[in-house]
C-alpha positions as CSV (number, residue, x, y, z in Angstrom):
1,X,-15.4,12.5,-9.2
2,X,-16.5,10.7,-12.2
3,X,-18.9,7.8,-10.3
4,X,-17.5,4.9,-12.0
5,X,-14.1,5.8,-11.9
6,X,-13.3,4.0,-8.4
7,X,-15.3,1.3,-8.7
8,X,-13.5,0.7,-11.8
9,X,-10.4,1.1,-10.1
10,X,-11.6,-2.1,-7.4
11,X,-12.9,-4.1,-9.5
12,X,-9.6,-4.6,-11.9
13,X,-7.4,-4.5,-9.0
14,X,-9.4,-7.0,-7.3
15,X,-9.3,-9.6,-10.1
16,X,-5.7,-8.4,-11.4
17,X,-4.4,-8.1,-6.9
18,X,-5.9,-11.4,-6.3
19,X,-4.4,-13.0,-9.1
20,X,-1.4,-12.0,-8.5
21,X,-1.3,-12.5,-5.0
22,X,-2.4,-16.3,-5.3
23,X,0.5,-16.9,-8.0
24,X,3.2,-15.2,-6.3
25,X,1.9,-17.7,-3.4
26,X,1.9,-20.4,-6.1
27,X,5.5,-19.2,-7.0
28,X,6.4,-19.0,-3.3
29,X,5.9,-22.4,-3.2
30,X,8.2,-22.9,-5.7
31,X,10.8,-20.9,-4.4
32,X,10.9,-22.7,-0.7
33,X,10.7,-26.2,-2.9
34,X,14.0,-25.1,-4.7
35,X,15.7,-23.5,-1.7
36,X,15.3,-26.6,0.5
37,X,16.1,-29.0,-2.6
38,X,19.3,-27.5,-3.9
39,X,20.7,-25.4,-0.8
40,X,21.5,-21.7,-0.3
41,X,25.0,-21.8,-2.3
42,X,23.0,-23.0,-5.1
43,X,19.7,-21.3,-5.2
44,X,21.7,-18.0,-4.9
45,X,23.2,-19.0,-8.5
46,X,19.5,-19.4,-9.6
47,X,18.3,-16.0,-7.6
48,X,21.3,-14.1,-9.8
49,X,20.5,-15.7,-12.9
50,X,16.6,-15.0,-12.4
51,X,18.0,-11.0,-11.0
52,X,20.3,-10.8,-14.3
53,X,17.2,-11.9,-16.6
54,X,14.9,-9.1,-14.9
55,X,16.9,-6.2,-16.8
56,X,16.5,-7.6,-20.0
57,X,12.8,-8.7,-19.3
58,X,12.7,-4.5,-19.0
59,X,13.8,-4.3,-22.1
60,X,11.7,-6.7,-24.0
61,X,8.5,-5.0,-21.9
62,X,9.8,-1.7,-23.6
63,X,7.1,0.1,-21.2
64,X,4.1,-1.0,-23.4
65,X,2.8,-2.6,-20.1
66,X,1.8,0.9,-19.3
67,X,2.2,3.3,-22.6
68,X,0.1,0.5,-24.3
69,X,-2.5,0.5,-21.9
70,X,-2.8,4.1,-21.3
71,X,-3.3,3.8,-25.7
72,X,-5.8,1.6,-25.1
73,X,-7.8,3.5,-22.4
74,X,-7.5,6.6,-24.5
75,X,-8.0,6.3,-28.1
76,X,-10.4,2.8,-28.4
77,X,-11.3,1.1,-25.1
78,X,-13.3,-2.4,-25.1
79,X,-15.9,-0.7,-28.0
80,X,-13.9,0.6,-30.1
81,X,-13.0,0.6,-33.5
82,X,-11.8,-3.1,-33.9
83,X,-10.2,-3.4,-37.0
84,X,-8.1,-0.3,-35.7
85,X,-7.4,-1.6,-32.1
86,X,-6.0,-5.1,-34.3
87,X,-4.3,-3.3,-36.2
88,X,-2.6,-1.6,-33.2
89,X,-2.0,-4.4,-31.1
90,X,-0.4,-6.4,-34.0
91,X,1.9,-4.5,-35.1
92,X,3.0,-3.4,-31.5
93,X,3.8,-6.7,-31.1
94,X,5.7,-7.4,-33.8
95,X,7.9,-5.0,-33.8
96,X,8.2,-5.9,-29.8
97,X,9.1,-9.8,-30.5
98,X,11.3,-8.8,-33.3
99,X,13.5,-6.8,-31.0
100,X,13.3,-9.7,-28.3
101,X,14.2,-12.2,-30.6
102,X,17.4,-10.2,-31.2
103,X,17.9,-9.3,-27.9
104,X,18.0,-12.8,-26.3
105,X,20.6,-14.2,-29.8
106,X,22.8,-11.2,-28.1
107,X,22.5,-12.4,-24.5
108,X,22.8,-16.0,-25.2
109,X,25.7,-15.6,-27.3
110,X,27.6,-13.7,-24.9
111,X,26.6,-15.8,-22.2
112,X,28.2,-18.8,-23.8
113,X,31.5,-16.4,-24.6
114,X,32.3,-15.4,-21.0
115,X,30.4,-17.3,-18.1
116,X,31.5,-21.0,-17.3
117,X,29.0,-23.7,-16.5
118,X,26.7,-24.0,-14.9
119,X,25.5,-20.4,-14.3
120,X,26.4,-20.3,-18.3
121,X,23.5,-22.7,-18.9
122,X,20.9,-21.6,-16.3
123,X,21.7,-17.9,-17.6
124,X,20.8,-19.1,-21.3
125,X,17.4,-20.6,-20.6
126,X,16.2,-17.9,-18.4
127,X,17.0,-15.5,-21.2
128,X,14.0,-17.9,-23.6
129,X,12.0,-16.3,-20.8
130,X,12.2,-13.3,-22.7
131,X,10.1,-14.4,-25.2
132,X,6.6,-14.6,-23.3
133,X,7.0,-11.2,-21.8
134,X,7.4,-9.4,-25.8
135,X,4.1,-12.0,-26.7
136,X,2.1,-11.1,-23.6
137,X,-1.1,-8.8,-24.7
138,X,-1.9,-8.2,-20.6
139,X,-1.5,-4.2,-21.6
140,X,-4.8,-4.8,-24.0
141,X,-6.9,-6.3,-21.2
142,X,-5.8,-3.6,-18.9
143,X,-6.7,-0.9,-20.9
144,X,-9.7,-2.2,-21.9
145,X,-10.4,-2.7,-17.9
146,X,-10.4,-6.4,-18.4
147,X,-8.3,-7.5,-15.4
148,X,-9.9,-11.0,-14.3
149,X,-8.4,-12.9,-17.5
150,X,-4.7,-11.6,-16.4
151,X,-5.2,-13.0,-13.0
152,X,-6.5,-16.3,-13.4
153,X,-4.0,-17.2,-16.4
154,X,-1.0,-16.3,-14.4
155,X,-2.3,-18.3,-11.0
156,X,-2.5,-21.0,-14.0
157,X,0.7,-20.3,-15.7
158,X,2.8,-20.5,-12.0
159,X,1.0,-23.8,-11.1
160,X,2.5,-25.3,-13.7
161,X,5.8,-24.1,-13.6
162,X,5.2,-25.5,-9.9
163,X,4.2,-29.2,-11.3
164,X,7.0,-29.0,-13.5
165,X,9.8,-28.4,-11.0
166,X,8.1,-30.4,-7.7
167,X,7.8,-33.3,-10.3
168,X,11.5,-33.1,-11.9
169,X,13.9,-30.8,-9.9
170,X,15.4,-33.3,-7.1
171,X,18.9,-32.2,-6.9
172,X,21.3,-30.0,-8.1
173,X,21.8,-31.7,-11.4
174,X,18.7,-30.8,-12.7
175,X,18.7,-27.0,-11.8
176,X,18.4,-26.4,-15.2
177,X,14.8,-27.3,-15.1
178,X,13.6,-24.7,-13.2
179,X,13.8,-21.6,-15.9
180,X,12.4,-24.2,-18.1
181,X,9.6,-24.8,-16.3
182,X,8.7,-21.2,-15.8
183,X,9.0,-21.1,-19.7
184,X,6.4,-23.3,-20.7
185,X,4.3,-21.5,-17.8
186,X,4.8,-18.1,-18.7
187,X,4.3,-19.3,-22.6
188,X,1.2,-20.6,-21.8
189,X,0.0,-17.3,-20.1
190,X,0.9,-15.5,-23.2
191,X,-1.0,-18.0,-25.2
192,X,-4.2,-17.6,-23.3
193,X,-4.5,-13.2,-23.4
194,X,-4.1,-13.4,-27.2
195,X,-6.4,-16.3,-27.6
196,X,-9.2,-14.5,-25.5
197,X,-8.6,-11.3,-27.8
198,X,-8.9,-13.2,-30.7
199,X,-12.2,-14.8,-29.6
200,X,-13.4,-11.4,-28.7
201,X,-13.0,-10.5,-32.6
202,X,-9.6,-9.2,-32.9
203,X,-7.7,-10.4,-35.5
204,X,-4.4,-10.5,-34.3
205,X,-1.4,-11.6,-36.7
206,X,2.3,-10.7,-37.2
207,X,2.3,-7.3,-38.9
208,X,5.4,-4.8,-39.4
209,X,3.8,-1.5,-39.4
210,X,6.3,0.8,-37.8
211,X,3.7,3.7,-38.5
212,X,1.7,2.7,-36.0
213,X,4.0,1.3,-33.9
214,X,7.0,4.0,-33.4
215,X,5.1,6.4,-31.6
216,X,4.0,4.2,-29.0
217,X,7.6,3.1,-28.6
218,X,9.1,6.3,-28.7
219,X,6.6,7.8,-25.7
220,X,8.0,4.3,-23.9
221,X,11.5,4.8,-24.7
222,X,12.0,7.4,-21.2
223,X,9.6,5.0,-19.6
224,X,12.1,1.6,-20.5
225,X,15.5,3.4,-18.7
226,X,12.9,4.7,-15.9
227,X,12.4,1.3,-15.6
228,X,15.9,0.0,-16.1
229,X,17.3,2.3,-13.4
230,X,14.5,1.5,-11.1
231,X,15.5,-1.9,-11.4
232,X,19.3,-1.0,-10.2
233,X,17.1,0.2,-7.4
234,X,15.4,-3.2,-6.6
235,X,18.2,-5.8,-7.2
236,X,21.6,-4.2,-7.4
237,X,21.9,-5.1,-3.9
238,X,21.6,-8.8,-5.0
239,X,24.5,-8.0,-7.9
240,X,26.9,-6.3,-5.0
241,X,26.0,-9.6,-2.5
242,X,27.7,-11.7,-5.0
243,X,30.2,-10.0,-6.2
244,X,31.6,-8.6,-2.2
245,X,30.2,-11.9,-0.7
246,X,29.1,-15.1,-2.1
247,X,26.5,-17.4,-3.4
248,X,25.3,-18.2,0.1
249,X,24.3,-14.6,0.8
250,X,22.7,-14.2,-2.5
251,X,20.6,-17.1,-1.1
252,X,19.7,-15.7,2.1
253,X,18.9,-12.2,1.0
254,X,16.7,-13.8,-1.9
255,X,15.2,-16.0,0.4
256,X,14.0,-12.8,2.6
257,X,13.4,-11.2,-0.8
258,X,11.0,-13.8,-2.0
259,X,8.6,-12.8,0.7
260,X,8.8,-9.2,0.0
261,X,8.5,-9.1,-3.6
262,X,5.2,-10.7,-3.2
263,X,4.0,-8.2,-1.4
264,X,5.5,-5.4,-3.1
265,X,3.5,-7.1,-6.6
266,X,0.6,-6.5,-4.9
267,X,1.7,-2.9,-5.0
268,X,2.7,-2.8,-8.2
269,X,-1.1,-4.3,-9.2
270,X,-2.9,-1.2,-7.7
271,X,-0.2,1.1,-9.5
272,X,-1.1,-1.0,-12.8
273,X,-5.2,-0.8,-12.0
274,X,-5.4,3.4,-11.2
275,X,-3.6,4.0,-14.6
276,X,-6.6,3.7,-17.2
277,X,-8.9,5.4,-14.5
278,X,-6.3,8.4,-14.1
279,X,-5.9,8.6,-17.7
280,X,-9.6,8.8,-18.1
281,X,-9.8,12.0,-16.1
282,X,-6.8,13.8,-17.2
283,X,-9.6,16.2,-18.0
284,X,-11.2,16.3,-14.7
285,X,-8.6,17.7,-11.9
286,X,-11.0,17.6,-9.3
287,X,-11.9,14.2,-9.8
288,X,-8.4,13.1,-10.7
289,X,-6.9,14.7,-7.1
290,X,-9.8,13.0,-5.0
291,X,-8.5,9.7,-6.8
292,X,-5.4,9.5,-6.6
293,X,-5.3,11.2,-2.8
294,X,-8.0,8.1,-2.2
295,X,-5.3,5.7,-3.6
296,X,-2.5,6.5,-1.3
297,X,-4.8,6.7,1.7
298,X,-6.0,3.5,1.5
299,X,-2.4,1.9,0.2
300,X,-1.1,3.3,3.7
301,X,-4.2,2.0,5.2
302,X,-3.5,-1.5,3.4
303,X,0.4,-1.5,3.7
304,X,1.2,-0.2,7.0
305,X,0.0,-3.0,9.1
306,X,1.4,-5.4,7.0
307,X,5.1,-3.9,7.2
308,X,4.4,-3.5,11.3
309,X,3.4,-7.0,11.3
310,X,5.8,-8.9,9.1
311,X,8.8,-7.0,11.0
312,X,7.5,-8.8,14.5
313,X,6.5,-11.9,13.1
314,X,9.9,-12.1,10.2
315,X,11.6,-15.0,12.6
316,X,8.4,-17.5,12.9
317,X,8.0,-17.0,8.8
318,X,11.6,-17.4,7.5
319,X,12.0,-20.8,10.1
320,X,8.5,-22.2,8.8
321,X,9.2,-20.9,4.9
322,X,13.0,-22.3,4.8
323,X,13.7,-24.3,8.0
324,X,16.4,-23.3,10.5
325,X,19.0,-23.3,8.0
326,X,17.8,-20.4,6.8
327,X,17.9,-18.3,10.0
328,X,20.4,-15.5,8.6
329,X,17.5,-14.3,6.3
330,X,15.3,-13.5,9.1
331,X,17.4,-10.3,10.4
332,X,17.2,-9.5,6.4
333,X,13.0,-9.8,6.6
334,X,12.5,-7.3,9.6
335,X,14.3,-4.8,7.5
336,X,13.8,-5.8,4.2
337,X,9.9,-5.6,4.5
338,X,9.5,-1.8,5.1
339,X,10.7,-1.4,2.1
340,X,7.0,-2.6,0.7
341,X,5.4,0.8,2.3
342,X,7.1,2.6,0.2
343,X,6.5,1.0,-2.9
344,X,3.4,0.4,-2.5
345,X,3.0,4.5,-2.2
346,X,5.7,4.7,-4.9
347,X,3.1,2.8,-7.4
348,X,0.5,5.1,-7.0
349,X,2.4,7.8,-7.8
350,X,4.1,6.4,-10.8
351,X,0.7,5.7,-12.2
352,X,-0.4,9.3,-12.0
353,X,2.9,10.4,-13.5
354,X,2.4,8.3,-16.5
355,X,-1.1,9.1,-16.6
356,X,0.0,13.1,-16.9
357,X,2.5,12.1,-19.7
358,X,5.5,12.7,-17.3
359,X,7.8,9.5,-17.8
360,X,10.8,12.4,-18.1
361,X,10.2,13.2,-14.1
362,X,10.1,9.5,-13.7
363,X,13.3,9.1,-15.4
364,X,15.1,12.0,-13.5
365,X,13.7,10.4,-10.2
366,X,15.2,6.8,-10.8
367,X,18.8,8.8,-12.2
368,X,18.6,10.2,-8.9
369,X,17.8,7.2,-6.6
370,X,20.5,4.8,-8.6
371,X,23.2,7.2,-7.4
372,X,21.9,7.2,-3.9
373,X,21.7,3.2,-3.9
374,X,24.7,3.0,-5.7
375,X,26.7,4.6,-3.2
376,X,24.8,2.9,-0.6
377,X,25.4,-0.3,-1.2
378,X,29.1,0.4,-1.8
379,X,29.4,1.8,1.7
380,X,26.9,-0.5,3.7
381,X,27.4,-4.2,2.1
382,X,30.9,-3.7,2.3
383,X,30.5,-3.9,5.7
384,X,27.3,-5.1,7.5
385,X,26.8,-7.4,4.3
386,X,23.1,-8.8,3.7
387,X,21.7,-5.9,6.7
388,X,23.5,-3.2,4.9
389,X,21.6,-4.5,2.0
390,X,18.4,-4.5,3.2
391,X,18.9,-0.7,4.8
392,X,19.8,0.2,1.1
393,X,16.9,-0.8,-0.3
394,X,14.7,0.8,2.4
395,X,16.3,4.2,2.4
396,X,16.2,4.0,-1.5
397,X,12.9,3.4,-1.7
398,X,11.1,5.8,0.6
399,X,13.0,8.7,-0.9
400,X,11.8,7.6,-4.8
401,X,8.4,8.1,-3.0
402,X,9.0,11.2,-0.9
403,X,10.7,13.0,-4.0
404,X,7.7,12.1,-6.4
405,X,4.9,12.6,-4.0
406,X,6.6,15.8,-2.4
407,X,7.9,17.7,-5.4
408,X,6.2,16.6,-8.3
409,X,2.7,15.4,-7.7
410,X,1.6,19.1,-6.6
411,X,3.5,20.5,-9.4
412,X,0.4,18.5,-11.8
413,X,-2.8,19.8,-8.9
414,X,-2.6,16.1,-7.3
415,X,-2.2,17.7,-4.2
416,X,0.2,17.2,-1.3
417,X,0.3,13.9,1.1
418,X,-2.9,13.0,3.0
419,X,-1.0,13.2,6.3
420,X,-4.4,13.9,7.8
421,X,-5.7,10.2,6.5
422,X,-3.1,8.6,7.4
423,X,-3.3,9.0,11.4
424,X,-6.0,6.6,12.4
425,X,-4.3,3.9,10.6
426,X,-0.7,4.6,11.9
427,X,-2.5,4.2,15.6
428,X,-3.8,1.0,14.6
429,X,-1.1,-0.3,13.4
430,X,1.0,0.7,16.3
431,X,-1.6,-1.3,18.6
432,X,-1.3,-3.9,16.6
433,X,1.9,-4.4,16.7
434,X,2.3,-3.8,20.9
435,X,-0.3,-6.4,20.7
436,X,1.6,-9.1,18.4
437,X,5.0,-8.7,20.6
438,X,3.5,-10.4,23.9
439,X,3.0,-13.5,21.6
440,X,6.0,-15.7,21.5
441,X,7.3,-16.0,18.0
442,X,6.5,-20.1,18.0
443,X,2.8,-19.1,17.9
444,X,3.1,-17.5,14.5
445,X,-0.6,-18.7,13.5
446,X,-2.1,-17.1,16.7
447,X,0.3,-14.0,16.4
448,X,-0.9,-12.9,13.2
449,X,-4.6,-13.6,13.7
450,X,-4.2,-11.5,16.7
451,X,-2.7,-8.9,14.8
452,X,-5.5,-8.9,12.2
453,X,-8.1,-8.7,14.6
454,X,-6.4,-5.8,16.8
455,X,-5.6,-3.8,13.3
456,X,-9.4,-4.3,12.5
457,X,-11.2,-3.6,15.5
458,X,-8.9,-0.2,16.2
459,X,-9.7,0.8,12.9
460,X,-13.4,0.0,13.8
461,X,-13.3,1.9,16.6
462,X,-11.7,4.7,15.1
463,X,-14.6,5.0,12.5
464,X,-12.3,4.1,9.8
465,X,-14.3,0.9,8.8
466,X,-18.0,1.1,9.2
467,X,-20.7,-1.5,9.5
468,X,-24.1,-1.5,8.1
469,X,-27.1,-3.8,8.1
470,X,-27.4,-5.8,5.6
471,X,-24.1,-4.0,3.5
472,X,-20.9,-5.3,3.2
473,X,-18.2,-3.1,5.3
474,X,-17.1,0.0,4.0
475,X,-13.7,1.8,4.5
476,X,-13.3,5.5,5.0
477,X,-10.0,6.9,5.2
């Protein structure tokens, strides 16, 4: 294996994991503010409007999140040829906020055709949300391996979003603040990469050079409806809530939701940090298989106790998250979280595909996995409602894993799953959670420091996690 290659691979998704854990907890914050303020009937309104904005933030990303970092890595990397890399990265943009700009002048104008107020007006100003995500240059720092600046501008960005709303959102009148507030922090975030970039040299400016841009775009094109069906996957279920139930179950299930997609963006982070390292060593199969086999060991490793935990424990969180009004969501939770297993997995093997040039397999897996959830949720919401939801989502999720990882990562020498590594893990998890379930649930502090310390000492004893003198501990699964 090349020798820096995993310690690249740590150090961005430490800095880009760690940011983005403490801002989803800065945005949890948010989210429990709102639920409690305006009520489950009318936070579902928000949790749609936010769910309908996440396809079209897909389509303003256009997959340069990825292709554009993976260009990055390749071709120029934090040395390289600068005028080149500006000229790039400028007239990617461009072309990217020209298409946004048109896309959300579409959305809005339809919005105020057909939807009644309020959802009309919310629905409009999340759709200026749109904006930041075309502006953002996070796929720059990424590829360059520059993770920390994307981490500590987004815990930024979401605390004052968090400001905004805890200092102006009081009641249900003024839910219209809230996608404005996450405006003016998102827009700040964006502000921040380019202005670091610049500083570093760059000279960024608005250039139309479709020359330079069109390939990129066109290797993202299968990428984008990869992504658009994968996000059928993660929040149709949300779409058939309100349309076969009502606003209040949209608020419940986001509620529960709210506590997985943090976890799952965690996931996502250590998808989005292996990419430029498996791009790097394309060349190197040997190096690339003990990698990415590494990857999905220690995402088991990671994820596994967490989903163990979080089902025993779902009760004591929703109650001190949302108050005992919110009690329906915590039946959603237990299920709901074992979804994050699976993507977590998912992520790592996404990465590889896209490193390989493979966004075509991606697309055919999501084509797949939207009919499965499709008909899923049809079947199930209809009638067990938010539970049937939550099973949907699971089931969907581990088989886009199980079909990637099982048919097509040994198809590109990535090897077959590391059942092997996973074992001691899966024990320790299982001891941790016999160990969390003779805690009563009001103890939810002491249950999941129990849990911790159980998970840590099996894997200790197990030789998974080794101490030495004088070194921090290392992990070998």
């Amino acid at each position: 294996m090349a020798p820096g290659s995993e310690r690249q691979v740590a150090r961005n998704f430490v800095a880009l994991a760690s940011g983005e854990a403490l801002s989803r907890v800065v945005a949890f914050c948010t989210t429990v503010y709102l639920a409690r303020v305006l009520g489950a009937g009318v936070y579902g309104m928000v949790a749609f409007a936010a769910s309908v904005n996440l396809y079209l933030g897909k389509v303003a990303d256009f997959g340069i999140e990825s292709i554009g970092a993976q260009e990055i890595a390749r071709s120029y990397g934090a040395e390289g040829d600068q005028p080149a890399l500006a000229r790039l990265i400028s007239s990617v943009l461009s072309v990217r906020l020209a298409l946004t700009v048109l896309l959300v002048a579409a959305s809005i104008t339809v919005m105020r055709l057909f939807v009644s107020p309020p959802q009309r007006d919310v629905l409009s100003l999340y759709f200026l949300l749109l904006l930041p995500i075309a502006a953002s240059t996070k796929w720059v720092h990424m590829g360059q391996h520059n993770a920390r600046p994307i981490g500590i501008t987004r815990v930024i960005g979401e605390l004052l979003a968090l400001a905004i709303v805890a200092t102006t959102v009081r009641s249900v009148d003024h839910v219209w603040l809230v996608p404005v507030a996450q405006l003016v922090g998102d827009s700040l975030v964006a502000l921040a990469l380019a202005r670091l970039l610049m500083r570093s040299g760059l000279q960024l400016r608005l250039r139309w050079d479709l020359a330079t841009a069109a390939p990129i775009f066109k290797r993202a094109l299968p990428l984008t409806a990869q992504a658009l069906l994968g996000l059928i996957i993660y929040n149709s279920d949300i779409m058939f809530l309100r349309t076969l139930r009502d606003s209040a179950s949209v608020g419940y299930y986001a509620s529960a939701y709210t506590l997985v997609s943090f976890l799952v963006s965690v996931g996502v982070s250590h998808g989005t940090s292996l990419l430029p390292a498996l791009s790097r060593l394309e060349s190197q199969p040997e190096a690339e298989r003990a990698l990415f086999q590494g990857a999905l060991a220690r995402t088991f490793a990671a994820a596994f106790p967490v989903v163990v935990g979080g089902s025993c424990v779902a009760s004591g969180i929703i109650e001190l998250a949302f108050g005992h009004g919110y009690a329906p969501s915590s039946r959603v939770l237990q299920i709901l979280i074992w979804s994050v297993l699976a993507s977590a997995a998912r992520s790592v093997c996404i990465a590889a595909l896209i490193a390989h040039g493979n966004q075509r397999l991606l697309l055919r897996t999501n084509v797949y996995g939207v009919v499965l959830n499709l008909l899923l949720n049809t079947i199930l919401i209809t009638r067990y409602g938010m539970l049937g939801a939550a099973v949907s989502t699971v089931v969907t999720e581990s088989f886009g894993f199980l079909w990637v990882a099982l048919r097509y990562a040994p198809q590109l020498g990535l090897g077959s799953l590391p059942l092997a590594r996973f074992a001691r893990p899966f024990l320790a998890g299982i001891a941790m959670g016999a160990a969390v379930l003779f805690v009563p649930s009001w103890l939810l502090p002491f249950q999941i420091a129990l849990g911790g310390i159980v998970y840590v000492a099996c894997l200790w004893a197990f030789g998974v996690i080794k101490l030495r003198k004088g070194a921090l501990p290392s992990l070998h699964v």
